[in-house]
Structure formats: structure tokens, C-alpha cells
C-alpha positions as CSV (number, residue, x, y, z in Angstrom):
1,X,-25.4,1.1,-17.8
2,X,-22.5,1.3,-19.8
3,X,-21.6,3.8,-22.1
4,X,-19.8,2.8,-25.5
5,X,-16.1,2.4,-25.1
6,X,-16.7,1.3,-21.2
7,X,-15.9,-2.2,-20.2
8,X,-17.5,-2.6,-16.9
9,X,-14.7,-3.0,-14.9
10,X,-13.5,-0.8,-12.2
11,X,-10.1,-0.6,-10.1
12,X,-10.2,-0.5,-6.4
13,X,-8.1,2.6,-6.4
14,X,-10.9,4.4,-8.5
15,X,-13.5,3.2,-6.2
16,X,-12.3,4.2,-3.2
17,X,-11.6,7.5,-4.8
18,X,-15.0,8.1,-5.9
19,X,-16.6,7.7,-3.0
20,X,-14.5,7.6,0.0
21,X,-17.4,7.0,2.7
22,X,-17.8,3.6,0.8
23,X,-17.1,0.2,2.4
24,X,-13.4,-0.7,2.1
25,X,-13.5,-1.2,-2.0
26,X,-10.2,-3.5,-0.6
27,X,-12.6,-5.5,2.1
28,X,-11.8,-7.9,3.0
29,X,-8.1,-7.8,3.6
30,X,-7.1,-5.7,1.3
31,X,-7.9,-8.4,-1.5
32,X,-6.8,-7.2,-5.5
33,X,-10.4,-8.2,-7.1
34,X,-14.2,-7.1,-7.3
35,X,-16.7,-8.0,-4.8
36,X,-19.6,-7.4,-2.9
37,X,-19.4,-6.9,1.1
38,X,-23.1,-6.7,1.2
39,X,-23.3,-10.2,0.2
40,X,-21.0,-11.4,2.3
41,X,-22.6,-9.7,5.3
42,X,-25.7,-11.8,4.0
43,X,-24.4,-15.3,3.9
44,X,-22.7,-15.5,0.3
45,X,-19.6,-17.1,0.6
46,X,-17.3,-16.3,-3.1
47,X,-15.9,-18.0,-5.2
48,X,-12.5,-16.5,-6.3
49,X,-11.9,-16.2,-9.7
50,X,-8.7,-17.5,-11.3
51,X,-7.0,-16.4,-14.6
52,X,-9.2,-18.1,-17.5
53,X,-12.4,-18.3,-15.1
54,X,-15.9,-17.4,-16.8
55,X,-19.1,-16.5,-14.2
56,X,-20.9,-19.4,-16.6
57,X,-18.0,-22.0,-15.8
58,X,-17.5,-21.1,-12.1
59,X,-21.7,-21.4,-12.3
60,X,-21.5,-24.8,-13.5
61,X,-18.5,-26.0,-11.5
62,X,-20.8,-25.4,-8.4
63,X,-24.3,-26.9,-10.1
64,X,-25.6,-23.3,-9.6
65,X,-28.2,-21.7,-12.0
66,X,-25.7,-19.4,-14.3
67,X,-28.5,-16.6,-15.1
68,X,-28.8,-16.3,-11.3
69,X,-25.5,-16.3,-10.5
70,X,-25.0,-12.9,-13.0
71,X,-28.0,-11.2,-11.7
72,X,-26.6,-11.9,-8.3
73,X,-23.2,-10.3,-9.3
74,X,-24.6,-7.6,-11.5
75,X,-23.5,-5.1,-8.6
76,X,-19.9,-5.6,-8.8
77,X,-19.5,-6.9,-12.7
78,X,-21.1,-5.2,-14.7
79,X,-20.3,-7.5,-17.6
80,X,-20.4,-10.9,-17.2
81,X,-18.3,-11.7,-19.8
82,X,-15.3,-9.6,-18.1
83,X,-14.0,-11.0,-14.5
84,X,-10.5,-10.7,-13.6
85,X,-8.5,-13.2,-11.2
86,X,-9.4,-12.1,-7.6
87,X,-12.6,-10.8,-8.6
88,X,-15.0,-12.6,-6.2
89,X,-18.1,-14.4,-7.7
90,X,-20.7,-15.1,-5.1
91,X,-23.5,-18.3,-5.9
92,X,-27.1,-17.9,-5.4
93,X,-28.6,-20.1,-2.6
């Protein structure tokens, strides 16, 4: 959980440094942007997010449930309200 004065988001650089027998934090092609190789692996294509891009809007622009869709994400965004362009957004099945 966050702490106060955190803001949930995380650089690759950081990641990568933090753990370095992680998946590639840059996978996959050395993408700029959060996401979530496991999902991938699993059949969740993403959605990438552009500049002005909210989880709720992408949600909707796709018909998917929006509460799902940030539970699904909650591994790589911590807050929901804070995505970046490049960040990748996966949508639940």
C-alpha cells in the first residue's frame, strides 16, 4: 500500500534496479510505460495509454466493466487515477 507522499508510480529504471532477476521491467521491446508480462503471457492483450487517457475512459471505450479493469491492473498501477502514456492497460475477459 502506499505510504503518504507516494504516488504509485514507478520508473522502469527503478524496477529493474530493485530487483534485477525480475522480468525485463522494459518487456516487451524495451517499451517506456507500466505493464504486466504475466498478463500478457495469459492472453491479455493492452491497451496503450495516450496522454489524457483515464483506466475508467479506456474501460468504457472498450465496453469493459471499469471496476474490473482496475483490479485487473492493480499489479502494475497502483493508483488508478495515475497512468502515464505508454503505460499498458490490460481489459478483463
Amino acid at each position: 500500500s502506499l505510504m503518504p507522499g507516494q504516488n504509485g508510480y514507478t520508473d522502469l529504471h527503478s524496477i529493474a534496479a530493485a530487483d534485477p532477476g525480475a522480468d525485463d521491467p522494459t518487456w516487451p521491446f524495451g517499451i517506456e510505460g507500466r505493464g504486466n508480462p504475466r498478463l500478457e503471457r495469459e492472453g491479455f492483450a493492452p491497451v496503450l495509454a495516450q496522454e489524457g487517457d483515464t483506466i475508467s475512459r479506456i474501460a468504457r471505450a472498450y465496453a469493459a466493466d471499469v471496476a474490473s479493469t482496475v483490479m485487473l491492473n492493480m499489479d502494475h498501477i497502483a493508483d488508478p487515477s495515475l497512468i502515464f502514456p505508454g503505460d499498458r492497460i490490460y481489459l478483463p475477459a
